[in-house]
N, C-alpha and C positions, 0 to 999 in steps of 0.2 A: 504494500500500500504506500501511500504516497504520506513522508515523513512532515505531514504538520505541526506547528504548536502543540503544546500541551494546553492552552485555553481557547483551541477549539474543541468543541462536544458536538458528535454526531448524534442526530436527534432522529435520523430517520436513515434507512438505505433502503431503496429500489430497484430493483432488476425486470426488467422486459425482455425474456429470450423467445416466445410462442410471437415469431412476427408473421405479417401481413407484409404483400407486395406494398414498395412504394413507403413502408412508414420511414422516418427516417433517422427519430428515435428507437432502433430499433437492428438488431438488442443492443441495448447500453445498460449501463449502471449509472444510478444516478444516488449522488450523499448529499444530506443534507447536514449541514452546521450551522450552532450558534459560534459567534465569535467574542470573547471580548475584547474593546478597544477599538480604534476606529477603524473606520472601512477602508483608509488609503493602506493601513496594513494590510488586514485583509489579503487585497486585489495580490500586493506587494508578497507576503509569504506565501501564497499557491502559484504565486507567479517562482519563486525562487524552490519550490518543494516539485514542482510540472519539472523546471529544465536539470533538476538533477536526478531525475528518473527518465532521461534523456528525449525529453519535450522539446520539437524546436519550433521554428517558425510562428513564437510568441506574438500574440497581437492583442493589446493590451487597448478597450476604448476607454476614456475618460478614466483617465488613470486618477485622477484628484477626487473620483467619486462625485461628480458635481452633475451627470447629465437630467436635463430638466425635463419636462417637472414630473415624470412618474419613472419609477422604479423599474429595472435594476439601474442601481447608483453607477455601475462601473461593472465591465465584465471584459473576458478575454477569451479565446482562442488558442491551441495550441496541437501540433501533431509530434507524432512517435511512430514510425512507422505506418501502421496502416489505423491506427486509432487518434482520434480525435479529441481533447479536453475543452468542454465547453465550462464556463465559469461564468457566474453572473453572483453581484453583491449586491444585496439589500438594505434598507435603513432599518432602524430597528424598530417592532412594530407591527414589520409587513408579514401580510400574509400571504406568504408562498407559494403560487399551483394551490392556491385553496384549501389547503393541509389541515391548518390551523395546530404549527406549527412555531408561530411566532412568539415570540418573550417582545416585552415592551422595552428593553434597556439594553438589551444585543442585536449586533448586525445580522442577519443570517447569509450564509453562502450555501449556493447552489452550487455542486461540480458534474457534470455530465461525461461520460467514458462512454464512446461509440467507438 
């Protein structure tokens, strides 16, 4: 697995492997975390935890977390081979794919492996 902080906490993980033509989520593995502390870290540790599990072609949008005005804050992109890291960061609060999943006082990150 991919060596995160110790004050992330996975609150959820999802797997999709029974696919349908065309889905494109599919199959992936999807984690969900709260984070403590702010979201430009966040983006910043999965960004530094993806490229030493030999992630490259990093694409990093609104790295300051600042994109307006709805959520995700800040997410990124990245490959390894033939899989994919999707990454999007939340304020805190939000409610995620409608999980309800959310804490009011931590960011949440979504990471997606296709």
């Amino acid at each position: 697995g991919l060596a995160l902080p110790a004050n992330w906490t996975t609150v959820q993980t999802r797997t999709s492997g029974a696919c349908i033509a065309l889905d494109p989520m599919c199959p992936s593995s999807t984690r969900y975390f709260t984070v403590a502390g702010p979201m430009t870290a966040a983006i910043s540790d999965v960004r530094l935890a993806l490229t030493s599990e030999g992630f490259a072609d990093v694409q990093v949008l609104f790295p300051n977390c600042d994109k307006p005005p709805n959520p995700p804050a800040c997410s990124l992109t990245a490959m390894n081979h033939e899989l994919v890291a999707e990454v999007t960061v939340y304020p805190p609060g939000w409610n995620v794919d409608s999980l309800n999943l959310e804490l009011p006082d931590k960011p949440m990150v979504r990471i997606v492996i296709r």
